[in-house]
C-alpha positions as CSV (number, residue, x, y, z in Angstrom):
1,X,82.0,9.2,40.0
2,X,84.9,8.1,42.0
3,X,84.4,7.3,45.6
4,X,86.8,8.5,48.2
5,X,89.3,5.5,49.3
6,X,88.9,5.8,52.9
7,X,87.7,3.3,54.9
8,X,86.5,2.3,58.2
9,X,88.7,0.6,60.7
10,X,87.3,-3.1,60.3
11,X,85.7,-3.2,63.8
12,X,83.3,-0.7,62.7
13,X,83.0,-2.9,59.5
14,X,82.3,-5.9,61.3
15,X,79.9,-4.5,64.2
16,X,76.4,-5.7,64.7
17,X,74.7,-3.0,66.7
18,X,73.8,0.1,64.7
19,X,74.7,2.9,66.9
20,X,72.7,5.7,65.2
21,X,69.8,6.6,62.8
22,X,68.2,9.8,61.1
23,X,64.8,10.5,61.3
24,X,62.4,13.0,60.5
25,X,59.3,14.4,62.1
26,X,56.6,13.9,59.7
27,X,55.0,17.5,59.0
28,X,51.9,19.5,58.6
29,X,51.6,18.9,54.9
30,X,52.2,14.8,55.2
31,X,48.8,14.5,53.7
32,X,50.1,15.7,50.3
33,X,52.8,13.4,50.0
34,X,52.6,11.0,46.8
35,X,50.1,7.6,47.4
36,X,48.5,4.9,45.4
37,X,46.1,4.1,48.4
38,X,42.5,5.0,48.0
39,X,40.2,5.3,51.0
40,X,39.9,7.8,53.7
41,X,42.4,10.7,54.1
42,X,45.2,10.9,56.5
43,X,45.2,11.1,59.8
44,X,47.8,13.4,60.1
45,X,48.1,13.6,64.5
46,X,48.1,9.3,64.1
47,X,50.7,9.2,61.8
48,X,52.4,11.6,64.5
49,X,51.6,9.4,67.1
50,X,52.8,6.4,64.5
51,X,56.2,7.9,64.2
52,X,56.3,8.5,67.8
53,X,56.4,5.3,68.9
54,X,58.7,4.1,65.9
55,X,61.4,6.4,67.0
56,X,60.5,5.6,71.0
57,X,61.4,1.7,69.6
58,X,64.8,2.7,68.2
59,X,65.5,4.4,71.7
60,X,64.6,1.8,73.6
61,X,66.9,-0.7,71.5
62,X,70.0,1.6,72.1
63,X,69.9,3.9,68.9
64,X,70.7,7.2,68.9
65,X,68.5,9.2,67.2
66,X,69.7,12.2,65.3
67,X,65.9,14.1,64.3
68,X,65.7,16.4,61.5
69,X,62.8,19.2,61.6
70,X,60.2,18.9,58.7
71,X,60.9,20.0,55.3
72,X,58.2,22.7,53.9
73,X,57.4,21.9,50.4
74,X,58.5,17.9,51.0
75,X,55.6,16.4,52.4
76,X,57.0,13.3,52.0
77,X,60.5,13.5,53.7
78,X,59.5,11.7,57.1
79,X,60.1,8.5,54.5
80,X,64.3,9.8,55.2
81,X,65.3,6.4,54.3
82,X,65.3,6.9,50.3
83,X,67.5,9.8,50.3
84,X,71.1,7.6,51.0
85,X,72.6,4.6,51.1
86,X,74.6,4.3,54.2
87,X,77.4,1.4,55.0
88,X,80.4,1.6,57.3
89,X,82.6,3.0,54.7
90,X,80.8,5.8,52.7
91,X,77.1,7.2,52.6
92,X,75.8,7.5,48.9
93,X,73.4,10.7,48.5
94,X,70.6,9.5,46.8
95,X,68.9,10.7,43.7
96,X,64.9,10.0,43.7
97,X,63.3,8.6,40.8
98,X,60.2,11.3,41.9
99,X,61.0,14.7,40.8
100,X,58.6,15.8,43.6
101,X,61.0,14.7,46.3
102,X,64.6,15.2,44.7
103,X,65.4,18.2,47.1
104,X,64.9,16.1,50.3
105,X,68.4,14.8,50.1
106,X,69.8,18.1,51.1
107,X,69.6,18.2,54.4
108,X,70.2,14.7,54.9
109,X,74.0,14.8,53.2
110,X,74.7,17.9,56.2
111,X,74.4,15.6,58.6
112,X,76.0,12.4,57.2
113,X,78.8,14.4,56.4
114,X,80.0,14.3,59.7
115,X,80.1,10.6,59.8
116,X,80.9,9.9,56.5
117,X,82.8,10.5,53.2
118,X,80.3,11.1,50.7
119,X,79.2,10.6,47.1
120,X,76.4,11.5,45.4
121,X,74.0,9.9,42.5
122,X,74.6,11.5,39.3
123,X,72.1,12.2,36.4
124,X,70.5,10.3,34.4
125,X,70.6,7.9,37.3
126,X,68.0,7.8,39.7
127,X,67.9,5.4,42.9
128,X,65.7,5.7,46.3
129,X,66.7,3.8,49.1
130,X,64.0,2.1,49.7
131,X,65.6,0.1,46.7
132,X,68.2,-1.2,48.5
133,X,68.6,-3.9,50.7
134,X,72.1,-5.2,52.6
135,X,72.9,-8.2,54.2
136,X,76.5,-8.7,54.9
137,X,78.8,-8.1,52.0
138,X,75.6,-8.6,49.6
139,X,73.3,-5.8,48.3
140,X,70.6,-6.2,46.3
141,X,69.4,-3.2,44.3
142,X,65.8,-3.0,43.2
143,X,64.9,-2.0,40.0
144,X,61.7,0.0,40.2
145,X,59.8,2.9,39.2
146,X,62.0,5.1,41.3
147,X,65.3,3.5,40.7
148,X,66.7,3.4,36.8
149,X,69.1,0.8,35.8
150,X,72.0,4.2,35.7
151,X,71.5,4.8,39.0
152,X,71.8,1.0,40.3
153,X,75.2,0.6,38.2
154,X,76.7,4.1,39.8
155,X,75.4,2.2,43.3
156,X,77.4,-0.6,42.4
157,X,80.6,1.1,41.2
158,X,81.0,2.7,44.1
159,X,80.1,-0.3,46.6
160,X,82.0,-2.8,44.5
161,X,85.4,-0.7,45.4
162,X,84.6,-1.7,49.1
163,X,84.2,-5.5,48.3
164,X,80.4,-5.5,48.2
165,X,78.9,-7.6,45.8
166,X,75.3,-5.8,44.8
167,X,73.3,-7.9,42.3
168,X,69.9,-6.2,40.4
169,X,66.6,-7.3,41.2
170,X,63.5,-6.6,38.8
171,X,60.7,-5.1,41.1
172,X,57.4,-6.1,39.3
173,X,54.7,-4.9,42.3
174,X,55.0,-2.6,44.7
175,X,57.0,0.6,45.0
176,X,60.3,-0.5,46.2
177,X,62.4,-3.6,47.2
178,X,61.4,-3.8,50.7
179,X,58.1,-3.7,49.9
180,X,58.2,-7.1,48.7
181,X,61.8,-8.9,50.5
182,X,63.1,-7.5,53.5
183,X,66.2,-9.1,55.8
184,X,65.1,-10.6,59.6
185,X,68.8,-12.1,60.2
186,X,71.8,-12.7,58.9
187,X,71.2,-14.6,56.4
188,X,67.4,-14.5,56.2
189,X,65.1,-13.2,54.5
190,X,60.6,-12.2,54.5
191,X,59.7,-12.3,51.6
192,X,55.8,-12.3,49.3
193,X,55.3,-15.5,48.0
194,X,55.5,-15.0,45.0
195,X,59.4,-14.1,45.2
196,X,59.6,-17.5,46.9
197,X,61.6,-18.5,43.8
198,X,63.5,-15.9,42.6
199,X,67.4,-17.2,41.8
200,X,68.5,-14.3,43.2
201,X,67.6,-15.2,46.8
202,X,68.0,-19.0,46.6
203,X,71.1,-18.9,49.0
204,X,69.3,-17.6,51.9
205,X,67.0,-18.9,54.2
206,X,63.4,-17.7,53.6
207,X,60.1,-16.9,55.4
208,X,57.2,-16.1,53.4
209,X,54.5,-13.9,54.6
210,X,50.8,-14.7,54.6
211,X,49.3,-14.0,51.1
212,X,46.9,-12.2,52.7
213,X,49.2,-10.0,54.6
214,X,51.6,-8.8,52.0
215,X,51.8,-5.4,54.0
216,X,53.6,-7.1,56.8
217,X,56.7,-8.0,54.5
218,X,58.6,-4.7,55.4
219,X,60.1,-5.0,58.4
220,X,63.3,-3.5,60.2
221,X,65.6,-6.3,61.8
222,X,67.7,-3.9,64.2
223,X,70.3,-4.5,67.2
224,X,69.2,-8.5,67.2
225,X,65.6,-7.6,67.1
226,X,62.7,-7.6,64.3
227,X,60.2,-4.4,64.4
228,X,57.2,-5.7,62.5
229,X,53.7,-3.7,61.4
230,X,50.9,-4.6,63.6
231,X,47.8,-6.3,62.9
232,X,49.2,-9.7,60.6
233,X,49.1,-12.3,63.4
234,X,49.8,-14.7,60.6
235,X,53.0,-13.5,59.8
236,X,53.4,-12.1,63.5
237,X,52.7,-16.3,64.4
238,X,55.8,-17.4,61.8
239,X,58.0,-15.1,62.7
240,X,57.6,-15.5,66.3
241,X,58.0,-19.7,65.9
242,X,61.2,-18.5,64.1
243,X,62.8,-17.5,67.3
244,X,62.4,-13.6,66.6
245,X,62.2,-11.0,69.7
246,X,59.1,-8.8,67.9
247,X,58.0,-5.6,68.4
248,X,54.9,-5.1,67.4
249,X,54.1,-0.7,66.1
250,X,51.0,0.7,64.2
251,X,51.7,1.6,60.8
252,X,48.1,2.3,59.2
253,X,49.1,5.6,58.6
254,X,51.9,4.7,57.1
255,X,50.7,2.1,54.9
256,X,48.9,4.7,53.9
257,X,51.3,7.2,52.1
258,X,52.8,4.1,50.6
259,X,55.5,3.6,53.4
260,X,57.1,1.0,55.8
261,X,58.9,0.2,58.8
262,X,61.9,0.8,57.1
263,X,61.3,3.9,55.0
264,X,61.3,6.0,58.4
265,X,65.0,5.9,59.3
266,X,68.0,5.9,57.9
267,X,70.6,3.5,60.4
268,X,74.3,3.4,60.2
């Protein structure tokens, strides 16, 4: 896989605000999507509601929202941030670990076309990317049950001839990365607590959620402020002491088809 070799000018490398991000209106068939979570169904008109006021945040912070329509047959691709990777220089199309939801990616690569040169994820590899996680120059690539150690080394080829520097991470619990470490600055990091020690994060400043609030951990820093789940006022309590301008958004529905915060967007 070689990567195109053109890059952004460096003030678009260097900016801080993100200017735009893809979402997707969850659709009629949501309820079929693929879960671990037991207990009642989905509420399919709150996750609408949900996803609502998720996009209404982004707005209101000065994103551009670019909406795609729901996918028939993908009732799982409102969670638009697994299908790419996206920095200032290239978007990589992503290849899902879940057969059920390889397909959703189409769509997505029209529109980042227009704002990006693109590659693709290539089999055997597979990678969602809800497995990856940037902060500066640094991206971490989680190795999961939807992201194979082929994919995360075609990831890194292609981001290493940019000057990234993307180190693997073994992801024991949860579905993803962000489910368990997410970044809330520039260099810092919420994280469970029992990754408090992991050598791959000891350079960074940490914040460790509540034990008993592991579902707060994925949140979205964006434009110099931190969108967090509601309903974990011990976490909401630490972050808040930390300095952070919170918004606070229901996500029950969401924690309910195994998602977060950050699964719902795609921003670049």
């Amino acid at each position: 896989m070689s990567p195109p070799r053109q890059q952004a000018p460096s003030s678009q490398r260097t900016a801080s605000i993100i200017p735009h991000a893809i979402v997707r209106d969850p659709g009629p068939d949501a309820a079929e999507g693929l879960t671990v979570q037991s207990g009642p169904p989905l509420c399919l008109e709150q996750l609408q509601h949900q996803h609502a006021a998720y996009c209404d945040a982004l707005a209101a912070l000065g994103v551009e929202l670019i909406r795609l329509d729901p996918a028939p047959g993908f009732p799982d691709a409102y969670f638009v941030e697994d299908t790419a990777v996206v920095t200032p220089e290239i978007a990589v199309i992503a290849r899902s670990g879940a057969l059920e939801r390889r397909g959703e990616e189409q769509s997505v690569a029209r529109v980042l076309g227009r704002y990006r040169n693109l590659t693709e994820i290539r089999a055997p590899g597979t990678l969602d990317g809800g497995d990856v996680m940037i902060v500066g120059r640094q991206v971490f690539i989680g190795l999961s049950r939807r992201t194979n150690p082929q994919g995360a080394a075609q990831l890194a080829r292609v981001l290493a001839h940019y000057d990234y520097r993307c180190t693997r991470v073994t992801v024991d619990d949860g579905l993803h990365l962000k489910s368990s470490v997410t970044r809330i600055g520039d260099r810092q990091l919420l994280l469970i607590a029992p990754w408090a020690a992991r050598p791959e994060f000891e350079d960074y400043d940490k914040i460790l959620v509540d034990p008993l609030e592991a579902h707060a951990c994925n949140t979205l820093w964006i434009n110099n402020h931190l969108i967090i789940p509601q309903g974990y006022p011990r976490t909401h309590a630490l972050l808040k002491a930390a300095g952070k301008s919170i918004i606070e958004l229901p996500t029950r529905q969401i924690h309910r088809m195994d998602g977060g915060l950050t699964c719902l967007s795609i921003r670049f």
